[in-house]
N, C-alpha and C positions, 0 to 999 in steps of 0.2 A: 504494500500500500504506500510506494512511494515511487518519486519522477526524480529523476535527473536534471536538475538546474543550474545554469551556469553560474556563475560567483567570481568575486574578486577574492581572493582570500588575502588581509594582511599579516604578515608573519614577520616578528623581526627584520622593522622599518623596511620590507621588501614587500612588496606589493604584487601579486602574479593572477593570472587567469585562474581559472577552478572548475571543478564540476561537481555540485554536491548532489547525497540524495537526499530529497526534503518529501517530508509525511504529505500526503493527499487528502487536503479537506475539500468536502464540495458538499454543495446542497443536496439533501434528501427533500423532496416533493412526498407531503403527507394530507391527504385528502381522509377527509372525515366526516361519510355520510351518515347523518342520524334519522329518526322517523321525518322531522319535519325540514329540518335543513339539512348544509352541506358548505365545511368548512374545509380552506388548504392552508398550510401553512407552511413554512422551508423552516428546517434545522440543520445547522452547517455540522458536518461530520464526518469522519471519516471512513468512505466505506467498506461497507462489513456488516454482518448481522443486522439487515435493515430491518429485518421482521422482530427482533427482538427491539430495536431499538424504537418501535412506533409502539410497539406492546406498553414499555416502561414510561415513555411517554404517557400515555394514554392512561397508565394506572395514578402515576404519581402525581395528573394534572388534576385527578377525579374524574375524568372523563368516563373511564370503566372503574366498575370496582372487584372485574375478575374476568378470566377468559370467556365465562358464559355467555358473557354480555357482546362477544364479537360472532355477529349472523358470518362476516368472509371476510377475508384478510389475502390480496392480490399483491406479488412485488413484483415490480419490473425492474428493471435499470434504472437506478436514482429517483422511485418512485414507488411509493403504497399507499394502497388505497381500502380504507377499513373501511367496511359498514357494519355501525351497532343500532341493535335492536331496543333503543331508546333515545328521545332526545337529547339531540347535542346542546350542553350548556357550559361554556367556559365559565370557572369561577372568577377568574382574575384575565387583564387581557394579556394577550401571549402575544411578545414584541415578534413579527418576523423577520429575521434577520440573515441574509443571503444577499448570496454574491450574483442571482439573478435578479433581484431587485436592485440591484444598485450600478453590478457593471455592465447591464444589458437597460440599464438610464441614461442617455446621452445627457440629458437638462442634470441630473442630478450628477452624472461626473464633473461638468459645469461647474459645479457649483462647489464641487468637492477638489477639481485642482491646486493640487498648493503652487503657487507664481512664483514665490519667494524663490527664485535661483542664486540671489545672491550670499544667499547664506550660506556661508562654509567654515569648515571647522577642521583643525587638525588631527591625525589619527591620531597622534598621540594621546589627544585629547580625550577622546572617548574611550578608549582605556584605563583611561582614569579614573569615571564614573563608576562605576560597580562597587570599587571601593569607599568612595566619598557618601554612594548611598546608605550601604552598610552597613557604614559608622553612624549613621544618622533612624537607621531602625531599631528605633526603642523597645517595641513589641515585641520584634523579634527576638530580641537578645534577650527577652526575658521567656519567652515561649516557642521557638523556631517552628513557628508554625503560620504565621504568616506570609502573605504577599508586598511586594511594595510596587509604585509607581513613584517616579522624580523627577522633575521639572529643573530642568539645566540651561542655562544661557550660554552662547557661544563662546566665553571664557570657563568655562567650566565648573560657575558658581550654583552652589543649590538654592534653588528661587523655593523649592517646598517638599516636601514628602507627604506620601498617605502611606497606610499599612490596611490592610482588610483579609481575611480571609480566603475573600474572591478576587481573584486578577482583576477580573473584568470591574468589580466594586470599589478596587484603589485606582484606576483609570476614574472611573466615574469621580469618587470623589476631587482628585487630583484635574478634572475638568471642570468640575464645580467651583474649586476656590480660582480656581483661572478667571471664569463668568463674575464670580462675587468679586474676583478684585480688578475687574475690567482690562485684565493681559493680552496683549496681543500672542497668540500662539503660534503664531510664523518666526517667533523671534526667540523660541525655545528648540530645548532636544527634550524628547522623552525618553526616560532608560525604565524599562521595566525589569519583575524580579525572574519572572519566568519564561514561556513561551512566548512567540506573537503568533498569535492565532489570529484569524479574521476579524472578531468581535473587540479585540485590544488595537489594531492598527485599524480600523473602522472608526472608531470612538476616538483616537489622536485625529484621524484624518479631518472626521468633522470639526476637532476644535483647531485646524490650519496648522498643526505641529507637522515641519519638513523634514524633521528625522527621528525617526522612532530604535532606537538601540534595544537588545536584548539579551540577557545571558545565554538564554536558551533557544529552542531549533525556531525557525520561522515555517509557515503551512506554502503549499503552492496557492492558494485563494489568496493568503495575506502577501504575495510576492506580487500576484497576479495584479489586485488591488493597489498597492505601492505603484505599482509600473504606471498602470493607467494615469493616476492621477498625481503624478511627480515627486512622491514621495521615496525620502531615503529609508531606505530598509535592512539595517545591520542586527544579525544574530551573532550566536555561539563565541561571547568574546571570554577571551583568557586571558593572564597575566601579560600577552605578548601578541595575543594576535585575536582575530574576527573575521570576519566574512559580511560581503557587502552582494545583498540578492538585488537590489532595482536603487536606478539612479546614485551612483559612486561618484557623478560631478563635485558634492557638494563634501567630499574629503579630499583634503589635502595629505597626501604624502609624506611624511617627513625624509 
């Protein structure tokens, strides 16, 4: 469940071509006919076990409250299609969020372009982060069981941190205080604690952050995503070196 992606890899101030293999997320297509309606919805994932993965959906949202409740359950290729023998009622609203909603939007890439080319940063630079945020995760060092998100200027100053449980909820947060203190985000980096998944470089993207760093792999949706819309896209960094998936313009070499 993975693709071969080109990359820049930088290793010890040398910077060279690459080919990594990066995990495959893409949308699952989950259609949800009840007695009186019929809901779709996209969940970004990796495929595999699609038919389990619409079952656990469908248990944990309330939707079902056991396999009795499913009259047929059809999968195809990036696509199932359940029909239960009661009506469908969402308790809560369930954000859709995919990469056909968004990269198959020309108005909405539009809109989601980061311009900002003039921002560039040295590599060295961003090697540096992981550590500076580290020291600044309080939660962590008392529970290592958190996530973090950290807001970097292009000198390499910490403008903020969140910690959360959920990646995706110290993004959030860490967008939040951006909004509440009226930041322009084309004039930060984001360094996150773990993966970039689509839902983490999504949530940068809309608040105009041109480079998203991360310690951990990046997905082909969230490279894919980067590419489109001119975002820098750096994973898997170590003490000496990283990898750069989409738009490498905006580092500098040392």
């Amino acid at each position: 469940m993975s693709q071969k992606i080109k990359s820049i890899k930088y290793e010890d101030n040398e910077a060279i071509s690459s080919e990594e293999d990066v995990v495959i997320e893409s949308p699952l297509k989950l259609t949800i006919q009840g007695e009186f309606n019929t809901n779709t919805i996209y969940i970004m994932r990796t495929p595999g076990d699609d038919e389990e993965l619409a079952l656990g959906f469908l248990f944990t949202q309330g939707i079902i409250s056991g396999i009795e409740d499913i009259v047929s359950l059809e999968v195809n290729e990036n696509e199932v299609h359940v029909k239960i023998a009661k009506p469908v009622k969402f308790e809560r609203e369930i954000l859709v969020n995919s990469s056909c909603g968004i990269c198959g939007n020309p108005t909405m890439l539009k809109i989601l372009e980061n311009k900002n080319t003039n921002f560039k940063i040295n590599a060295s630079l961003i090697l540096s982060l992981p550590e500076k945020m580290i020291k600044k995760q309080k939660l962590f060092q008392e529970t290592g069981g958190l996530h973090a998100a950290a807001l970097f200027d292009r000198e390499g100053n910490l403008i903020d941190i969140k910690e959360d449980v959920g990646r995706h909820n110290a993004v959030d947060k860490l967008i939040g205080k951006m909004i509440s203190k009226k930041l322009d985000g084309s004039l930060y980096i984001l360094q996150v604690s773990g993966r970039a998944g689509y839902e983490i470089v999504e949530k940068a993207i809309i608040g105009k952050i041109p480079i998203i760093s991360a310690i951990s792999a990046p997905t082909t949706s969230s490279i894919e995503l980067c590419k489109i819309t001119g975002t820098t896209l750096i994973g898997f960094i170590r003490q000496n070196k990283f990898n750069i998936y989409a738009h490498p313009e905006r580092i500098i070499f040392d």
